[in-house]
KEBALO-552165 format. One record per residue: x negated, y, z of N, C-alpha, C, O in turn; residue number from 1. Coordinates in steps of 0.001 Angstrom, whole numbers, plus 524288, in hexadecimal, padded with zeros to 5 digits. Layout:
# residues N
neast = X nnorth = Y nup = Z caeast = X canorth = Y caup = Z ceast = X cnorth = Y cup = Z oeast = X onorth = Y oup = Z num = NUM
...
END
This chain:
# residues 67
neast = 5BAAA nnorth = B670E nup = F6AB3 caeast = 5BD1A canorth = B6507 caup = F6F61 ceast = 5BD9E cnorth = B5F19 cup = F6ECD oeast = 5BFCC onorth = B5D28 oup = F6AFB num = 1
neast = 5BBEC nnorth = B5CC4 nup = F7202 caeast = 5BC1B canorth = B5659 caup = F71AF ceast = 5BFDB cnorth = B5583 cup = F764E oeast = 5BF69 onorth = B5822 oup = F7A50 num = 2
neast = 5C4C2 nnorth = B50A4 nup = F7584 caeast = 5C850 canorth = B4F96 caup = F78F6 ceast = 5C63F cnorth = B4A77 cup = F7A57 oeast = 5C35E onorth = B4812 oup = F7753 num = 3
neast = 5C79E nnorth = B48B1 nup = F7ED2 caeast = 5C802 canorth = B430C caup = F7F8A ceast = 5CB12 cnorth = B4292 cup = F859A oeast = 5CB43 onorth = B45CC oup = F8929 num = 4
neast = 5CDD5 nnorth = B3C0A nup = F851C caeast = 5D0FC canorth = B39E9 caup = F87D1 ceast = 5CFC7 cnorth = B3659 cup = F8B42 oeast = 5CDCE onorth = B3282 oup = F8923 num = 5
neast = 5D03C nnorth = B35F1 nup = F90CB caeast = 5CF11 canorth = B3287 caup = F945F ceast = 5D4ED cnorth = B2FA9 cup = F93FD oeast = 5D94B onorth = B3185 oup = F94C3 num = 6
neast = 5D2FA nnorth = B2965 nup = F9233 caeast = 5D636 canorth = B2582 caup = F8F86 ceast = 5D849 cnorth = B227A cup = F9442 oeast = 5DBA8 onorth = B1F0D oup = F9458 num = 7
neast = 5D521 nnorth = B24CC nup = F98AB caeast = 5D702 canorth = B2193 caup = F9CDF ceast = 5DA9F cnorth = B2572 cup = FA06F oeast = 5DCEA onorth = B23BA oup = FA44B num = 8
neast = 5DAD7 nnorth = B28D6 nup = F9F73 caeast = 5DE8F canorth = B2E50 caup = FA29C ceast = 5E3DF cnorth = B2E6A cup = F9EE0 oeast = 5E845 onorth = B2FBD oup = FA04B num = 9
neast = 5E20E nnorth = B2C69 nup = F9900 caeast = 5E712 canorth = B2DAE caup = F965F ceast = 5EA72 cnorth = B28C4 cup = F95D2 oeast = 5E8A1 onorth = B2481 oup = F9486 num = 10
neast = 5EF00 nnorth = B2991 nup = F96CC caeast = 5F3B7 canorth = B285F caup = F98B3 ceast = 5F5C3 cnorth = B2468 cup = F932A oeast = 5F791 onorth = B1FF3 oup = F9326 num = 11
neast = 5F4B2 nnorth = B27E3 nup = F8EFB caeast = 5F808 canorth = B25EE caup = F89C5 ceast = 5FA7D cnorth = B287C cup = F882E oeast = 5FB33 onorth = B2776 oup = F8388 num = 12
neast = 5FD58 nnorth = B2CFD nup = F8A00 caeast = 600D7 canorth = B304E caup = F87DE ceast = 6003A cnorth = B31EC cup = F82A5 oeast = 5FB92 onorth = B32C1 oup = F81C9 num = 13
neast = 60393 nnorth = B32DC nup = F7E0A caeast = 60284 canorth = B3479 caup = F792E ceast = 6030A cnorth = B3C9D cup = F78AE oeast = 603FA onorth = B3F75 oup = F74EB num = 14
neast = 601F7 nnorth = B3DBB nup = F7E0D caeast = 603CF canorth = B442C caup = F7DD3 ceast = 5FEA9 cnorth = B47C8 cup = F7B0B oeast = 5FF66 onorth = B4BFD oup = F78D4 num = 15
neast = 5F924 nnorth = B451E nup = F7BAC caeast = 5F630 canorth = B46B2 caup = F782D ceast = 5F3E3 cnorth = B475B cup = F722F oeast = 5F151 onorth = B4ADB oup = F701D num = 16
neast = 5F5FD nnorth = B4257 nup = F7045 caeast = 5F622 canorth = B3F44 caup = F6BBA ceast = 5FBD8 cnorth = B42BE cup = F6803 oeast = 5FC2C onorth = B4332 oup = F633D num = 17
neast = 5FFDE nnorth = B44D0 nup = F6C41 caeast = 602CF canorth = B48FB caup = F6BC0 ceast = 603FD cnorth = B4E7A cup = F693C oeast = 606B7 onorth = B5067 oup = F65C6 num = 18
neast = 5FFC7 nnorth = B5022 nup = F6D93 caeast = 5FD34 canorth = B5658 caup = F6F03 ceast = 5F9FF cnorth = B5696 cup = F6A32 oeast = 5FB08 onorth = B59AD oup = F66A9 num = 19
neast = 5F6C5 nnorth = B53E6 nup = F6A10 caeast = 5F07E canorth = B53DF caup = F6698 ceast = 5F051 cnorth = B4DC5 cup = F6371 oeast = 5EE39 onorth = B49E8 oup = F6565 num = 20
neast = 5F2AF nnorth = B4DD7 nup = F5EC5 caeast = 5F153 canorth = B4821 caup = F5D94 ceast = 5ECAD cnorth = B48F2 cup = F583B oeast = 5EAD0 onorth = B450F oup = F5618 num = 21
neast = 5EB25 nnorth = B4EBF nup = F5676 caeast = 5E741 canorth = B4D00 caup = F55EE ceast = 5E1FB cnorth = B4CE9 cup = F5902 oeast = 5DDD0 onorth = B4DA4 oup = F56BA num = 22
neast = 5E240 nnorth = B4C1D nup = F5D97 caeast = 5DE98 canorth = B4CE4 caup = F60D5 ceast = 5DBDA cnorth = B46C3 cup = F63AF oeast = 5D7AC onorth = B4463 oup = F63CE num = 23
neast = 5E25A nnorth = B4635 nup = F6610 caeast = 5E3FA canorth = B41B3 caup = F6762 ceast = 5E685 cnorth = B3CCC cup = F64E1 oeast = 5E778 onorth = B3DB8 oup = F6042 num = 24
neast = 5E83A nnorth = B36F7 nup = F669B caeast = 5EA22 canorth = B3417 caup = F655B ceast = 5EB1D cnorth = B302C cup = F68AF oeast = 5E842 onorth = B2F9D oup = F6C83 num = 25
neast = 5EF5B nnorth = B2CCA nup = F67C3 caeast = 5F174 canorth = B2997 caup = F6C6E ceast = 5EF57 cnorth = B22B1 cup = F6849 oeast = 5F062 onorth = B20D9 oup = F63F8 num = 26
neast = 5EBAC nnorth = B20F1 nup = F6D7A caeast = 5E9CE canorth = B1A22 caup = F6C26 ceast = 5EE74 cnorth = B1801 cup = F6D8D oeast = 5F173 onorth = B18BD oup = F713E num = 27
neast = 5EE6E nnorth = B13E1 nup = F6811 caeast = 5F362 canorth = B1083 caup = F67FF ceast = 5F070 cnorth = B0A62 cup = F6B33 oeast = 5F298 onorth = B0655 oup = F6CA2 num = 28
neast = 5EB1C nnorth = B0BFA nup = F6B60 caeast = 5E8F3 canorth = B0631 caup = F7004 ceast = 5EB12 cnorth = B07C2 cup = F7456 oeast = 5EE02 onorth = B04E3 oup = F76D6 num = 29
neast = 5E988 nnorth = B0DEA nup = F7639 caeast = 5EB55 canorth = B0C94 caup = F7DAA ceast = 5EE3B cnorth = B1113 cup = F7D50 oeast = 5ED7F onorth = B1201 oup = F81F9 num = 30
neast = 5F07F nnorth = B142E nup = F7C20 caeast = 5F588 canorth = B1794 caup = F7A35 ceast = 5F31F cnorth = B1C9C cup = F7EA7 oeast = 5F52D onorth = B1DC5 oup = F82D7 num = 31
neast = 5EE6B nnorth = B1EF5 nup = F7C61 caeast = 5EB61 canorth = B223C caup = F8042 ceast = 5EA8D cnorth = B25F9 cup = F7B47 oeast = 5EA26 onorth = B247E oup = F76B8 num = 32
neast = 5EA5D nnorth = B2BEF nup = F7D6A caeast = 5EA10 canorth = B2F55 caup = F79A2 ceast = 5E457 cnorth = B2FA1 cup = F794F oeast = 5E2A2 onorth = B3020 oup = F7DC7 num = 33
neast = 5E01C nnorth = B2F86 nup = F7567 caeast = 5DB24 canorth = B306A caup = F7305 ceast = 5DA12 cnorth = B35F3 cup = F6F01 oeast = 5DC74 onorth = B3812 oup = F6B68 num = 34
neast = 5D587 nnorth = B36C4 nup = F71A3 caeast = 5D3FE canorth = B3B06 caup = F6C2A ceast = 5D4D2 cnorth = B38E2 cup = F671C oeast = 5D4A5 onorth = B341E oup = F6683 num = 35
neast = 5D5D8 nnorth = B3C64 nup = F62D0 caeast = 5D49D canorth = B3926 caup = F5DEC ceast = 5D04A cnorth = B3AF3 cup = F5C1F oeast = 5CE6D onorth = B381D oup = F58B7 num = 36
neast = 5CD63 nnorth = B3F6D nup = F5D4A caeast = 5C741 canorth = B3FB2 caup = F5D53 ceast = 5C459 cnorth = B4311 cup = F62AC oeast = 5C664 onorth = B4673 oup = F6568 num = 37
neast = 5C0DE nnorth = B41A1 nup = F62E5 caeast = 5BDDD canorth = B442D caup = F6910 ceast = 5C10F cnorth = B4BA3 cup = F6793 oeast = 5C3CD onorth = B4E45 oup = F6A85 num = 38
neast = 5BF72 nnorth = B4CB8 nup = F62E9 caeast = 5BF9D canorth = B51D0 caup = F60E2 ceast = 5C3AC cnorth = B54DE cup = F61C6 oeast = 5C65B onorth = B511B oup = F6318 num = 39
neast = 5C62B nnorth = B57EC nup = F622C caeast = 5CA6A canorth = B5B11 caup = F627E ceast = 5CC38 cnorth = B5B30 cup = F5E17 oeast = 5CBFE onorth = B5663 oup = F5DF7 num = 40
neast = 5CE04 nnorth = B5C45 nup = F59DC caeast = 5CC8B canorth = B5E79 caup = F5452 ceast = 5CE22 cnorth = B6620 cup = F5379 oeast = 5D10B onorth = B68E1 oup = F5622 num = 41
neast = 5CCAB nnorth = B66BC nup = F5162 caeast = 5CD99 canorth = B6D27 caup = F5255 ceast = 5D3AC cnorth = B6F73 cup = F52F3 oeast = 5D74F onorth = B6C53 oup = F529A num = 42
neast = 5D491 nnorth = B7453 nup = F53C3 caeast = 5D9A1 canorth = B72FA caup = F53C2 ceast = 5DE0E cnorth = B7092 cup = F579D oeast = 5E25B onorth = B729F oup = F56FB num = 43
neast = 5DDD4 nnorth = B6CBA nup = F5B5D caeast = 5DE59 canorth = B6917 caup = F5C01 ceast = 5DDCB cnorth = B69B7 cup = F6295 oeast = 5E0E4 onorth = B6768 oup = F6573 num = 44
neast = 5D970 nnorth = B6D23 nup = F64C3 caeast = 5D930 canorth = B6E3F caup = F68BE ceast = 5DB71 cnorth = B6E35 cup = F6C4A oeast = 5DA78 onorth = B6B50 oup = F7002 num = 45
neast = 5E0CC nnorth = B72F5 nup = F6C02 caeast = 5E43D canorth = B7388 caup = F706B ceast = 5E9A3 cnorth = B6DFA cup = F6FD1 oeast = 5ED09 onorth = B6D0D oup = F7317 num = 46
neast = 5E8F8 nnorth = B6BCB nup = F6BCF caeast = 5ED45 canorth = B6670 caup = F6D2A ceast = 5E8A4 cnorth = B6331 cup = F703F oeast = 5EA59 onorth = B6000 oup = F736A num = 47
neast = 5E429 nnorth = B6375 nup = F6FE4 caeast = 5E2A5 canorth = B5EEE caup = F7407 ceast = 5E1B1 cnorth = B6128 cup = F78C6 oeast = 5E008 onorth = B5E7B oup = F7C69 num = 48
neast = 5E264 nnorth = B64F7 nup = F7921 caeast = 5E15A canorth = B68FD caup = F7F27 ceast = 5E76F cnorth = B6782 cup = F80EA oeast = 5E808 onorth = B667F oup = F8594 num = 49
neast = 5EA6E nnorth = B6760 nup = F7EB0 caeast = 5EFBD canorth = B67E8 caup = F805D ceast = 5F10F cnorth = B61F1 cup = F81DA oeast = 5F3D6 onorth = B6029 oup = F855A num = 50
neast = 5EE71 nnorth = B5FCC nup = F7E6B caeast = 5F036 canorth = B58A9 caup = F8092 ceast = 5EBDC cnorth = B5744 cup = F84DC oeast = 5EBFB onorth = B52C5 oup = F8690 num = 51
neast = 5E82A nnorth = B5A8E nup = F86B3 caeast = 5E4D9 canorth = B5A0F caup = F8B06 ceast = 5E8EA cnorth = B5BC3 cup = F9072 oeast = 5E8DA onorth = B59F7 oup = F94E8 num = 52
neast = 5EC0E nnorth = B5F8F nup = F8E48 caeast = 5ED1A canorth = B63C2 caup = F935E ceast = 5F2A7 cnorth = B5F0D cup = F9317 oeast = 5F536 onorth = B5EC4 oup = F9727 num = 53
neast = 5F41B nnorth = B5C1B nup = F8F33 caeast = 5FA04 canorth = B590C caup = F90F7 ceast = 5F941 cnorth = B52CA cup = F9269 oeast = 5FD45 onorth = B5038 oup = F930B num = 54
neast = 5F504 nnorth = B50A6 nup = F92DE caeast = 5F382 canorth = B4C5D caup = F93CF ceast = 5F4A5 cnorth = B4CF9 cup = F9979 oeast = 5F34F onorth = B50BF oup = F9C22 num = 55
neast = 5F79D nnorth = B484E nup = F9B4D caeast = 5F7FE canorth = B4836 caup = FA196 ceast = 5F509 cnorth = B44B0 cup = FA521 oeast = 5F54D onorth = B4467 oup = FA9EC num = 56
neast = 5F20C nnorth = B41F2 nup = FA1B9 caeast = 5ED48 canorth = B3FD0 caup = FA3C6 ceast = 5E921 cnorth = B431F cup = FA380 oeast = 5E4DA onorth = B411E oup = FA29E num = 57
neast = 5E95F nnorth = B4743 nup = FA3FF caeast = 5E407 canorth = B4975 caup = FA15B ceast = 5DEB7 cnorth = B44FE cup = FA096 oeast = 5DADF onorth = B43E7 oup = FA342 num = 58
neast = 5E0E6 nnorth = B4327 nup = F9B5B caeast = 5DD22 canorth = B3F74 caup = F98A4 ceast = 5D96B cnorth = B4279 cup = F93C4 oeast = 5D584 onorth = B4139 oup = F9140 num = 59
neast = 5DBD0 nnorth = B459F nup = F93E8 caeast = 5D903 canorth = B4803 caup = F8D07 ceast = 5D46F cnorth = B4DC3 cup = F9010 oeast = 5D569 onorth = B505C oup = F93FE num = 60
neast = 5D090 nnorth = B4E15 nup = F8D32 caeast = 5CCF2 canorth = B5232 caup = F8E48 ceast = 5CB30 cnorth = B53FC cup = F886F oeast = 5CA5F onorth = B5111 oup = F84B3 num = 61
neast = 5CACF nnorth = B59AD nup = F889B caeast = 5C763 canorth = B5B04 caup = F84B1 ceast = 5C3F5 cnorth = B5E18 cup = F8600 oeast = 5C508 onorth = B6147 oup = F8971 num = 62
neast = 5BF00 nnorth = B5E17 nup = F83BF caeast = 5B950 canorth = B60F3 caup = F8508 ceast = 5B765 cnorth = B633F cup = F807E oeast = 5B83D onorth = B6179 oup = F7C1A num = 63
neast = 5B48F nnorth = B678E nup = F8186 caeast = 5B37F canorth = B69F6 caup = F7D2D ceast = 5ACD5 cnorth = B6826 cup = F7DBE oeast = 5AAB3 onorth = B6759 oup = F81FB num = 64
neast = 5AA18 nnorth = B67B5 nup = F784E caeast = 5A77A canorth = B6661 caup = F7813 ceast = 5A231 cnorth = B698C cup = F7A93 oeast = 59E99 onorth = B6876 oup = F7D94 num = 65
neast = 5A41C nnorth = B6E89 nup = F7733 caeast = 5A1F9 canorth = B7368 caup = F7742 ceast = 5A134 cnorth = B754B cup = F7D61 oeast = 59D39 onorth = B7754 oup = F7F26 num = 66
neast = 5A434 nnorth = B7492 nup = F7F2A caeast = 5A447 canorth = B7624 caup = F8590 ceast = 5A757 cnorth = B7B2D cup = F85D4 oeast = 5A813 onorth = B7D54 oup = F8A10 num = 67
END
């Protein structure tokens, strides 16, 4: 599962970086939550499904590679 963040939808909030911080992480340049790798890491799944479904920008997407 690969996540990624539309940097221009997201707000800044630290609620993902939260939920999923090893998934996620909050930039101390523009205080915007970022993947910390494209990757999901195993495991790990349903905290970034869950910081997808609590983002109120819906800024965050994840896609499966696999289809």
């Amino acid at each position: 599962m690969k996540v990624s963040v539309d940097q221009d939808r997201c707000q800044g909030h630290t609620l993902c970086a939260m939920i999923a911080p090893k998934v996620f992480q909050l930039s101390e340049i523009d205080g915007h939550s970022s993947p910390v790798s494209e990757d999901v890491p195993a495991g790990e799944e349903s905290a970034a499904a869950e910081a997808v479904r609590s983002c109120p920008e819906r800024a965050i997407s994840l896609t499966d590679p696999e289809g």
